[in-house]
N, C-alpha and C positions, 0 to 999 in steps of 0.2 A: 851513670844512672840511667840515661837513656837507652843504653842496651840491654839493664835488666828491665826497665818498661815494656820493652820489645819484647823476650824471653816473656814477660807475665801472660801479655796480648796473645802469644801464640799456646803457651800453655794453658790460657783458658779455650781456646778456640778448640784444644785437643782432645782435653779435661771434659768439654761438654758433647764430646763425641761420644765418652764413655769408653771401658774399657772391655776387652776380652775377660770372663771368668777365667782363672788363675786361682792357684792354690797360692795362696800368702798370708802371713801371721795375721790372728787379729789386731794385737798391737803390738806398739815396737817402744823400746827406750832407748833412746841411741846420744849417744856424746857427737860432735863433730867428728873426728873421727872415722867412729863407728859408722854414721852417717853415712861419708863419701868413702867407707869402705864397703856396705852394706848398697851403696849405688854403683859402683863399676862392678858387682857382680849379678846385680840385675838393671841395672839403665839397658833401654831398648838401643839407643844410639851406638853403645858401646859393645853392645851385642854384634849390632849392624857393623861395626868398623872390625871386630873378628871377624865375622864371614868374607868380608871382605877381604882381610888376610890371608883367609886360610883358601881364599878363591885363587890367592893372587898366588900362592904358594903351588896350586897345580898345575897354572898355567906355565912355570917353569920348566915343569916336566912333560906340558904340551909344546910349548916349543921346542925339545931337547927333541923328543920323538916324533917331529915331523920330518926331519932327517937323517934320522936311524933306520937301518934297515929294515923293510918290514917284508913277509913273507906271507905269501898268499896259498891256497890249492884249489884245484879246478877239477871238474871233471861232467864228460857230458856222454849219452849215448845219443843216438839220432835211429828212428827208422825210417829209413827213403821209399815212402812209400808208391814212387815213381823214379827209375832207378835213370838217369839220362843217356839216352841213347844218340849216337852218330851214326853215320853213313862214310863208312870207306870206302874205297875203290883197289879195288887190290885186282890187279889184269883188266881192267874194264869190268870187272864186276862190282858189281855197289853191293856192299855186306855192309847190313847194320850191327852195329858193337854196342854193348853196354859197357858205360866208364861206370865201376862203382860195385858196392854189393849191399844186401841189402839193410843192414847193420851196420854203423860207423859208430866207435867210443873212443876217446881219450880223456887221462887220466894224466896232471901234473902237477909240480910246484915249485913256486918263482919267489927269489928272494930281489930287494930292490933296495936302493939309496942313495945320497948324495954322497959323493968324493969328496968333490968340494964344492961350497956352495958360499960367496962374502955374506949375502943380506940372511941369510941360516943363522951362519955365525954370530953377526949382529944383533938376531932378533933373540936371542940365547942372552946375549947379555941385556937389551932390554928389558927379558921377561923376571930376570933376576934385582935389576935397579928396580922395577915394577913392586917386588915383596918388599923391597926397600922405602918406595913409598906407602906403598900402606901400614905396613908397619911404624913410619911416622905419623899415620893419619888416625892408626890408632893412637897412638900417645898423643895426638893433637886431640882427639874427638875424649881420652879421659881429664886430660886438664881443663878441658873447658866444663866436661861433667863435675868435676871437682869444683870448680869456679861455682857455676849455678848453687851447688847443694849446699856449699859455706854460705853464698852470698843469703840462699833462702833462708838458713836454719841460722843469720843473722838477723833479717828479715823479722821473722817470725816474732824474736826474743825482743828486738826494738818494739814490735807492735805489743807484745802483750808488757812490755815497761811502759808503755804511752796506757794501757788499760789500766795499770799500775796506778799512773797519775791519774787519770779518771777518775778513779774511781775513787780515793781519797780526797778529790775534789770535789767529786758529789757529795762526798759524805760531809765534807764542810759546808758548803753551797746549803744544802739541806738542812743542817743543824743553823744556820743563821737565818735560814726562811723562815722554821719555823720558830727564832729567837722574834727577826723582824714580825710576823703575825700576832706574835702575843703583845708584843712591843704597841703594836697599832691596835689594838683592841683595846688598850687601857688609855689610848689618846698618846703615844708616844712617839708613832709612826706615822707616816704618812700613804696611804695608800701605793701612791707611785713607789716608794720602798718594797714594798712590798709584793707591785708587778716587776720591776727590776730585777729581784731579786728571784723570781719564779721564771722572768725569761731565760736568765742565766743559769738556771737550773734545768731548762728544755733544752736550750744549745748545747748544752754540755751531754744531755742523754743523747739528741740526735748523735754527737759528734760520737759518742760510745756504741752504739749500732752500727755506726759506721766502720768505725773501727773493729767491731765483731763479725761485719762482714768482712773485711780484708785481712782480716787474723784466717780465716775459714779458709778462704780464696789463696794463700799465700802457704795453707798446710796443704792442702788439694797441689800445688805444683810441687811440695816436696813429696809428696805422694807418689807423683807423676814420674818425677825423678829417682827415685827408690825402688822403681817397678812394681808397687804396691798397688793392692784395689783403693779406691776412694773408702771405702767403709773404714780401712784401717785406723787403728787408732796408735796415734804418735805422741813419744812424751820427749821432751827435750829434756835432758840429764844436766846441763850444763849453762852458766848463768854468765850474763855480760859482765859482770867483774872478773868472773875467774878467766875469760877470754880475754878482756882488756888489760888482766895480770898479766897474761904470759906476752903484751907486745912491747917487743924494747926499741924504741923507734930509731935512737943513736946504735944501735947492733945492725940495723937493716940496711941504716943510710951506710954503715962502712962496708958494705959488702961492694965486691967490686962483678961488674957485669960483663960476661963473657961472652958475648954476639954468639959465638958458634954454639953456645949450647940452647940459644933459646929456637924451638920449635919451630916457628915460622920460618926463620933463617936455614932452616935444616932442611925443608920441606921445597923451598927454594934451592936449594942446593942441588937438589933431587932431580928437581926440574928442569934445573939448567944442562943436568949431565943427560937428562933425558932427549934435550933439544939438540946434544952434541950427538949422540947416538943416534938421532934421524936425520943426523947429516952423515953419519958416516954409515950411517944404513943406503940413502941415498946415492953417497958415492962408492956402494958396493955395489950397485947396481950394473955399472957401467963394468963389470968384471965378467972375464967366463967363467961358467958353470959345467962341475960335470959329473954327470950320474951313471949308476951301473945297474946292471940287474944280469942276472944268473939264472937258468930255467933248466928243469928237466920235465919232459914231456912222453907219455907213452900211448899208442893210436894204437886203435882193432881195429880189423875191417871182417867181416864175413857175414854172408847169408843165413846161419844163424848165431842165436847170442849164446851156444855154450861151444861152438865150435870155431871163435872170432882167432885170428892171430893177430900177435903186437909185435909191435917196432918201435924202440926206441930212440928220441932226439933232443938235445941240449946244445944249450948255447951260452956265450957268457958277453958283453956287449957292452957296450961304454959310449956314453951320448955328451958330446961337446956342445955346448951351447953359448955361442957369443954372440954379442950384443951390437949391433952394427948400425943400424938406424931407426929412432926413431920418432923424428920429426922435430927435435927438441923436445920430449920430453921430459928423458932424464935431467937434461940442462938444467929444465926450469925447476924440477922438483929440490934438485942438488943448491941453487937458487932459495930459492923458498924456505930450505930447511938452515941454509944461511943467517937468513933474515928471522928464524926465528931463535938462532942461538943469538942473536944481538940482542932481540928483545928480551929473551932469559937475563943475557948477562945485565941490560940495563933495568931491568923487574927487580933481579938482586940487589942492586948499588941502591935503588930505588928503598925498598924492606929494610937495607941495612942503615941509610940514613934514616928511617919515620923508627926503625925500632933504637936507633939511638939519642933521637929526640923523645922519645918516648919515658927513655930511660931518663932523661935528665926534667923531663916533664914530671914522672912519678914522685921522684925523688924532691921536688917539689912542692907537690901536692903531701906527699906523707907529713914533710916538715910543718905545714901550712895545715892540715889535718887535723894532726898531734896538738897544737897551738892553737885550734879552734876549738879542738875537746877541751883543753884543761881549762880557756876561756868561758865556756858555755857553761861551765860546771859549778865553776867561782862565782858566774851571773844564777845559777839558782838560788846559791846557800842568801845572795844578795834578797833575792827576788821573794824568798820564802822571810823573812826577816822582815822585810817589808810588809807581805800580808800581812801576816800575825801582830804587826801595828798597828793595821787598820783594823784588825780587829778588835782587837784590844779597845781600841780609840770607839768603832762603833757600839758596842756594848755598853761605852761609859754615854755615848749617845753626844760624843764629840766631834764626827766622823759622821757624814754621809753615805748612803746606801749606794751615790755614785762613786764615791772615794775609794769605798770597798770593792765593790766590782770591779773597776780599771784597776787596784792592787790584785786581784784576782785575776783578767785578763794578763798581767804582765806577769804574773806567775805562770801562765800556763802558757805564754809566748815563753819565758825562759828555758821551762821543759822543754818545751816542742825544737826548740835551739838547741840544746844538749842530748836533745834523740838523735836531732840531725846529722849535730856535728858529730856523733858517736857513731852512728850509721856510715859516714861519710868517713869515718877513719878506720871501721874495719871492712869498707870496700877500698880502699885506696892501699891498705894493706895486702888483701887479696890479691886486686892486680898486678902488685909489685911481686909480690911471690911467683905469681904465675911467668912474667915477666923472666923472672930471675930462675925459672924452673925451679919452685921451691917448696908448690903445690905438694 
């Protein structure tokens, strides 16, 4: 409950940013379902966690081609327009020479790449574990999308069942005020009947205003979530009985829970092999490297440019590169990256214990849930039995106007108990779903 308070808080904060114009339906009817299937193909989050795939999916092919061979062409003329002269001595005589003419061009093209390269190699398979986690981060970033849009589009349907009771309570509240008014006008009542009877007919509108705000505020975040403008108009197709039909509580509790398929477990997995991989990228470092490159090249030289002559030159060349000192760096990096495959590995052990307490926590909670709905629900038919005696009882003018009212408070404590506990058992079912990958 506290993390969808948080989710509300920040959803208002967004909401009243307002949004980009966007083409989107005037209104929608949408089942559950439809719902969270209608928000992973427009939730912005989920947008955001594709791009981010589809990022992650090129940079594969950027690391792949940072050591492929790649091939360049060159070409430049030059005119010297000071051509550089010496002074030889040829017999004792100094003769000045020109080195050069006045036109220099060349024209080539160099192919280059790695032989072999360890940390190349490495980062090739990083770049590939990399799609791998984003691709769990989209399936993380739609389950939890999934989560919010149930939990609202439960949300919603508790608060307009709370208006539900409202509102049939006004309409009793009302019809006994104005019973009590006639009642005191012929000497039968007593005035304080009569303000009793009208405060609890104010508290009850404040508390339905109130409630019309949070109805409002709670379709604005499925809004939000849907990727819909705020104008839109939303009809929810689908009612808490027919949701409360399909939960079988004894089918959920026998499901058995398989750690490696739940999300966060998997995400951590990811991480850990990622942590292995910057160790053994680490300790590629300490390897020799060796690259090659191939060129062919062709130069002019003459005093003019359609009279120039060329000479051809190529080469083909191979560069060793190892690694001999450097200060302890590597040491400490290969160190480091030690230290954080420990953390990984104890980050895991960590996840896997909280999500398997988790699991026996839910599992808990559904039972204790389930047990509180059917309770809350028994205490109405109670609660609703009761009133209708006291009313009964105040009409024959046997019964006090405070009698009535506190059977009336306790009717609308027992609702409000059976919203809760219904609210509280198709969130504690959602979690477990999600839990259990089953969103």
């Amino acid at each position: 409950m506290k993390r969808l308070i948080g989710f509300i808080i920040t959803i208002l904060f967004v909401a009243g940013a307002g949004l980009n114009a966007q083409d989107t339906p005037s209104s929608l009817s949408l089942t559950v379902d439809q719902a969270v299937s209608y928000a992973l193909d427009n939730n912005r989050s989920v947008a955001s966690a594709r791009y981010d795939l589809l990022a992650s999916e090129k940079g594969v092919w950027e690391a792949l081609a940072t050591g492929l061979p790649s091939i360049e062409g060159t070409a430049s003329i030059s005119n010297n327009l000071a051509i550089m002269t010496r002074i030889i001595d040829f017999g004792g005589v100094p003769t000045p020479i020109k080195f050069g003419t006045q036109y220099d061009a060349s024209a080539g093209v160099a192919a280059s790449g790695l032989v072999f390269n360890a940390p190349w190699l490495v980062g090739i398979q990083t770049s590939k574990l990399a799609v791998t986690l984003a691709r769990q981060g989209l399936t993380q970033t739609t389950l939890e999308t999934k989560e919010n849009v149930i939990n609202v589009y439960y949300l919603i349907l508790t608060l307009k069942e709370t208006m539900n009771v409202i509102d049939q309570n006004l309409e009793n509240l009302n019809d006994i005020l104005a019973s009590t008014k006639a009642m005191y006008s012929v000497g039968m009542a007593e005035a304080t009947d009569v303000d009793q009877m009208q405060s609890s007919v104010t508290m009850l509108e404040n508390s339905r205003s109130s409630m019309l705000r949070s109805l409002e505020v709670n379709y604005n975040m499925l809004r939000f979530l849907l990727g819909v403008s705020m104008g839109t108009d939303i009809t929810l197709t689908e009612t808490l009985d027919d949701i409360i039909g399909r939960i079988d509580v004894e089918e959920l509790i026998a499901e058995e829970f398989n750690i490696e398929d739940n999300i966060s477990y998997k995400i951590m997995e990811s991480q850990l092999m990622m942590s292995e991989l910057s160790l053994r990228s680490a300790k590629a470092s300490v390897l020799p490297g060796i690259a090659g490159t191939i060129y062919y090249n062709r130069t002019g030289m003459g005093d003019k440019i359609g009279h120039m002559q060329y000479y051809p030159y190529s080469a083909v060349t191979f560069q060793l590169q190892v690694p001999i000192f450097s200060s302890g760096l590597r040491s400490t990096k290969i160190s480091k990256a030690k230290i954080n495959v420990e953390k990984a590995q104890n980050t895991r052990s960590m996840i896997s214990e909280q999500l398997l307490t988790q699991e026996k926590q839910l599992r808990y909670n559904l039972l204790n849930a389930n047990e509180q709905y059917k309770s809350q629900k028994s205490n109405i038919e109670i609660a609703g039995r009761v009133l209708s005696s006291f009313q009964n009882k105040y009409n024959q003018g046997i019964a006090s106007s405070l009698d009535l009212t506190q059977a009336n408070n306790n009717y609308l404590t027992a609702q409000n108990n059976y919203i809760t506990a219904l609210m509280n058992l198709l969130q504690t079912k959602v979690a477990f779903d999600k839990l259990m990958n089953k969103l």
